[in-house]
N, C-alpha and C positions, 0 to 999 in steps of 0.2 A: 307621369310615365316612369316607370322603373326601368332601368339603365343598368345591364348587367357588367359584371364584376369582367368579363372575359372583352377582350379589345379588339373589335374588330378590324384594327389597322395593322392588328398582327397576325391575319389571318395567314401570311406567308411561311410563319413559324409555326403554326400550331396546326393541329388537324382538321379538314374540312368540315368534319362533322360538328366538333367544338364549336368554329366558327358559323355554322348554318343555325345549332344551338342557341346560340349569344344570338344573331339576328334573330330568329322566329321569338326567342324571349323578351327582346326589345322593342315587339313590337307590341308584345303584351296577349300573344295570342298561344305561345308553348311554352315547355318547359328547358330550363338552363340546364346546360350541359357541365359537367365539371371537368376541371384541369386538373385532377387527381388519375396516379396509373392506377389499374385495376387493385391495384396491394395497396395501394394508398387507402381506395375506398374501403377494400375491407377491413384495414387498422382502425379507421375511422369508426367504420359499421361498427366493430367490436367492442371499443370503448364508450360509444352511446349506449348500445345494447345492455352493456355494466351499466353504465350509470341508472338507465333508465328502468332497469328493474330491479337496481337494489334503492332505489334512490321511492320508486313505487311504495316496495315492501319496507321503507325504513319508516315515512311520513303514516302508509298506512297504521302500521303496531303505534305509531304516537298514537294517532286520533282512534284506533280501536281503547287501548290503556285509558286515555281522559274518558270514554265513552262511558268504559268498563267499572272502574273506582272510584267515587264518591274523594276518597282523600283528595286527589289531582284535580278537584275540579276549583281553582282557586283562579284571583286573580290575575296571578305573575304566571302562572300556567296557562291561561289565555294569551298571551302574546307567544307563547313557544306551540301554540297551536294553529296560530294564525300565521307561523313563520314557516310552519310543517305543510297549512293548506297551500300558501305559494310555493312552494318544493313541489305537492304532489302537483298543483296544475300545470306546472311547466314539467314534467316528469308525463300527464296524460296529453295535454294537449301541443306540445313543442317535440318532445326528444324524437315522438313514433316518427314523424314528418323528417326531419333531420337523419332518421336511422334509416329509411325506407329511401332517402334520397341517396345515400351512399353504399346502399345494398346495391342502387339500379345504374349509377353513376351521373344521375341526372335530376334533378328537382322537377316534384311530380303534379305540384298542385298549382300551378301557372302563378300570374303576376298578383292575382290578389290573395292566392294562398300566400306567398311573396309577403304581402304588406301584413297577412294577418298573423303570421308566424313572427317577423319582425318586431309589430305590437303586441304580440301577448308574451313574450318569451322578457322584452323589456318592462312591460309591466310587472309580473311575476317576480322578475330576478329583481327590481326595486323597491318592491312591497318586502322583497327577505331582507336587502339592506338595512331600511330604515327602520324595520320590524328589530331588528340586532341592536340599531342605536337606541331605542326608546327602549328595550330591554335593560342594556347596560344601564340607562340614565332612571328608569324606574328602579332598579336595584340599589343605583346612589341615592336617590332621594330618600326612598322608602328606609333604608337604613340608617342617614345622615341627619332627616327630618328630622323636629322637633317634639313630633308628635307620634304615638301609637298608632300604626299602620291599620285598619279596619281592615279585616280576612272579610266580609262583606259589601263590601263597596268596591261592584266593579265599572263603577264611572270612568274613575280613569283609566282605566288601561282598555275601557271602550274607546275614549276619547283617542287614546293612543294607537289601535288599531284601525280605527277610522282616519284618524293623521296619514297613517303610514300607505294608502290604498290611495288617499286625494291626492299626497304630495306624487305619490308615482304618476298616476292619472295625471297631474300639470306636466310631468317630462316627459314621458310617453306621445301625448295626443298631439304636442304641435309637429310632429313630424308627419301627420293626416291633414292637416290644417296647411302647409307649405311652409312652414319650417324647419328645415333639412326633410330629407324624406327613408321611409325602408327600403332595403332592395335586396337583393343579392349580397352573399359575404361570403369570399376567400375562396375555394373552390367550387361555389357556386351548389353546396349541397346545402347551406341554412342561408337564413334570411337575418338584417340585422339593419340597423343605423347606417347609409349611405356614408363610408367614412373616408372615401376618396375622391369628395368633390370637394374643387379647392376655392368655392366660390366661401364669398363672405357669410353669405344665410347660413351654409353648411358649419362653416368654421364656428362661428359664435356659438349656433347650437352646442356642436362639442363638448366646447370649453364649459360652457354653463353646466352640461352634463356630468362633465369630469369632475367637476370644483364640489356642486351641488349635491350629484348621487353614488358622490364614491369617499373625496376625500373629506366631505362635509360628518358622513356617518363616520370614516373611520378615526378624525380626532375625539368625536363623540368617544367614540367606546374607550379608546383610550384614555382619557382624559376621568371618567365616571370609575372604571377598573382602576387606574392609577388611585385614582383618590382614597378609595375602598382599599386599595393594600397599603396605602398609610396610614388609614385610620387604624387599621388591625396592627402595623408596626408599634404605634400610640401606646396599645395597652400589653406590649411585651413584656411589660416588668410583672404581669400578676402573676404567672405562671410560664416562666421561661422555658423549659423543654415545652411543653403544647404550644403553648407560642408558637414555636420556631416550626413545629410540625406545620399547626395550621397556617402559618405565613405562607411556608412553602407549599403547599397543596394551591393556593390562592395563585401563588405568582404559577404557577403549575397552568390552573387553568388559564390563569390570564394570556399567558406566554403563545398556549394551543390556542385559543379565541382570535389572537392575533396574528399568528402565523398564517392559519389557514385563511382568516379572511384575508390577508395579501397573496397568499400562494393561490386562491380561487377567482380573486377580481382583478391585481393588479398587473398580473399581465395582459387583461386584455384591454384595461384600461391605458396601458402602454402601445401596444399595438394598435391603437386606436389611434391614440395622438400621432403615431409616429405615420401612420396612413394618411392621415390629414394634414401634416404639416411638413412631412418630408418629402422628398423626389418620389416621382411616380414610379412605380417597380421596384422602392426600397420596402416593402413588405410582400413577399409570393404569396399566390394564394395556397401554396403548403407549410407553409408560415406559420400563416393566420388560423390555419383552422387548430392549430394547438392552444392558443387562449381563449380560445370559444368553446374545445372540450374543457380543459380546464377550469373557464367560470359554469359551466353545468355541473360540474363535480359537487357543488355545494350545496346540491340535492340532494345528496349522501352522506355528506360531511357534517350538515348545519345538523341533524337530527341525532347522531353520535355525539358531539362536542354538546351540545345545548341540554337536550334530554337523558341519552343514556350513560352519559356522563356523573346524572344529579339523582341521587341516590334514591333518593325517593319513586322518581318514575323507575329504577333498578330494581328497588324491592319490587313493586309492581309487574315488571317485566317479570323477574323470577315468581311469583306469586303466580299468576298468567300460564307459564310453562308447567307449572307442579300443581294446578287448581286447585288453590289452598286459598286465605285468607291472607293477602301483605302485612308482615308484622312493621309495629312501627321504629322509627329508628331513633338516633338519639340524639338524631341534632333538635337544638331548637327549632322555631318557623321564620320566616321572612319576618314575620308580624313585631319579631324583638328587635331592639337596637344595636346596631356594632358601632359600638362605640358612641352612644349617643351624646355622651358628653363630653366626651374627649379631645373633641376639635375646640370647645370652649379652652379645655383644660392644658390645650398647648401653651396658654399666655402663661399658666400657673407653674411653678417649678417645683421638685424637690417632694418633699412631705406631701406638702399642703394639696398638692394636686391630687393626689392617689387620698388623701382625707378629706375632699371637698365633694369627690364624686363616686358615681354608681359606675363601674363598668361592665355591659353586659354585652358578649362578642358571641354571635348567632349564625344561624347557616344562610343561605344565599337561599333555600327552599321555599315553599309555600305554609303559609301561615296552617296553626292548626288548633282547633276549638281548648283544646287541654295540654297540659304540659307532659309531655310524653316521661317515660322512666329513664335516667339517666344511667347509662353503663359506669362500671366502676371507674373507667380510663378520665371521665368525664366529671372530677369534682369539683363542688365549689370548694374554691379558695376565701379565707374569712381575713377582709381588710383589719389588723389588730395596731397600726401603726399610730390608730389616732390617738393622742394624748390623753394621759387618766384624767385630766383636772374636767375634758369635755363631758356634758351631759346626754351628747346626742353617741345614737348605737354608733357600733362600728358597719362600714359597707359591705352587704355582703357580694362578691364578683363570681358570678358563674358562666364559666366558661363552657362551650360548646364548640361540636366541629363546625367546619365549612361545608355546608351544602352544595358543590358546585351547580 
């Protein structure tokens, strides 16, 4: 039975109609009435409305662009497409429902539209989470690995887009199964995770949610991004103004990756706990519904920051606008090593380090069949440090940009 957000033992404070609302919704036979004043809901209406159709048209221009160029169609670019299809479905099948409930001031599709907005809006927004951390950590690997990354082999980052739909699928469904349940959320215009029952089922749920599908993925990213601008600190010494450029463009992005994923999820993942484990009435339902816009915004956010960010889908965009052919650019592909030796070569000190190894510092993009032409900004540097008495050449280290 879903159990609206509105209290009918405060029927004496609030409006009759609210209250007739809340019961005819509780019995699972109408639609919830919202506790938002008319200005509320249009503030509301407004900024789903934004979201929902720049959040539409941003996912869409991804998935037209991979459709469109042969270049994009790589491994590491499959997970930024599969990050874009959970954007658009919570963008077609969540926002309209949510927008049209705050046009009318009342939730429109009864109780089991209720449960099915609740699950798919949590499904979706969990598939982009974990889609972000197998991202960051396919970026570490592929670059840190030992081995030549195959631009043909998309096993794994199948494997990893499959991960990312099952693992939601496990935290999603037991709340269908009676494990906490969906209901009503905040002003009773969307649907979400029951987060103000204080029973034990509920609470545990939460918690596992919280640990699991929020701060689980965001040590990931961190931890994988950190790593990655250390290793790129490592080979500072080849070329120290580029260096320092590209450090800074990395910590650039890294900075924005992380900010917005806290500014998108971690209020409402606060608001949550704080619903569940605080006094009843320490979150209003005009509260709450600002960390519920707020984690939809990353329907907007995740396709700027991810894609049109990375140069490559840039060119393409511009390409697209001007019907021309996308010229290629000059970073390297994912497919090269940053720093592939480097983390050995921390034990090494001095000389011998910088003469024992190759280092070759590459873009964060999608691998590409030929070695594109490098712009003049973009030289190798020629290791000459190794001792004449050696018979073996010297290193050569060519340096590239950061592909964000």
């Amino acid at each position: 039975m879903i159990v609206s957000n509105v209290s009918l033992s405060g029927c004496a404070e609030v409006n009759s109609a609210v209250c007739a609302g809340a019961a005819e919704g509780r019995l699972g036979g109408g639609s919830y009435r919202t506790t938002l004043t008319p200005t509320g809901n249009l503030v509301v209406a407004v900024c789903l409305g934004f979201i929902g159709t720049f959040g539409l048209l941003n996912n869409l221009l991804v998935l037209v662009l991979f459709c469109r160029y042969k270049m994009l169609r790589s491994p590491i670019n499959l997970l930024l497409i599969n990050i874009s299809i959970s954007d658009l479905l919570v963008c077609v099948l969540g926002t309209p429902f949510s927008f049209a409930a705050s046009t009318q001031g009342r939730w429109l599709i009864g109780a089991w539209g209720c449960v099915w907005y609740g699950f798919a809006n949590s499904l979706f927004g969990i598939v982009s989470l974990i889609s972000l951390a197998v991202l960051s950590f396919e970026r570490y690997s592929t670059m840190m690995g030992p081995a030549e990354a195959d631009s043909s082999n998309y096993r794994k980052i199948s494997l990893g887009i499959v991960l990312s739909w099952a693992y939601s699928l496990v935290w999603t469904t037991p709340p269908l199964l009676g494990w906490s349940q969906y209901g009503p959320e905040g002003p009773g215009t969307t649907c979400s995770v029951d987060w103000k029952a204080k029973t034990t089922n509920n609470i545990s749920y939460i918690v596992c949610l919280f640990v699991f599908c929020l701060i689980v993925p965001f040590l990931v990213i961190v931890f994988c991004y950190g790593k990655l601008l250390c290793a790129i600190r490592q080979v500072s010494g080849i070329n120290a103004s580029m260096s320092r450029r590209r450090e800074q463009r990395v910590l650039f992005m890294v900075v924005i990756m992380v900010v917005c994923y806290l500014l998108c999820w971690l209020p409402y993942g606060i608001m949550a706990l704080l619903a569940t484990f605080g006094p009843p009435g320490l979150i209003t339902p005009e509260a709450s519904i600002i960390p519920s816009v707020l984690a939809k915004t990353s329907t907007v956010v995740n396709p700027v920051i991810y894609v049109f960010m990375n140069k490559q889908f840039y060119r393409c965009f511009q390409a697209l606008l001007r019907c021309e052919t996308p010229r290629r650019g000059s970073s390297l592909k994912s497919s090269s090593k940053v720093a592939t030796k480097a983390m050995r070569g921390v034990a090494v000190t001095g000389a011998r380090r910088t003469n024992d190894f190759l280092y070759m510092v590459a873009s964060l993009g999608p691998p590409a069949a030929t070695l594109p032409q490098l712009d003049p900004s973009c030289e190798p540097t020629i290791d000459i440090s190794r001792a004449a008495s050696s018979d073996k050449p010297a290193a050569v280290s060519l340096v590239a940009h950061f592909d964000g």
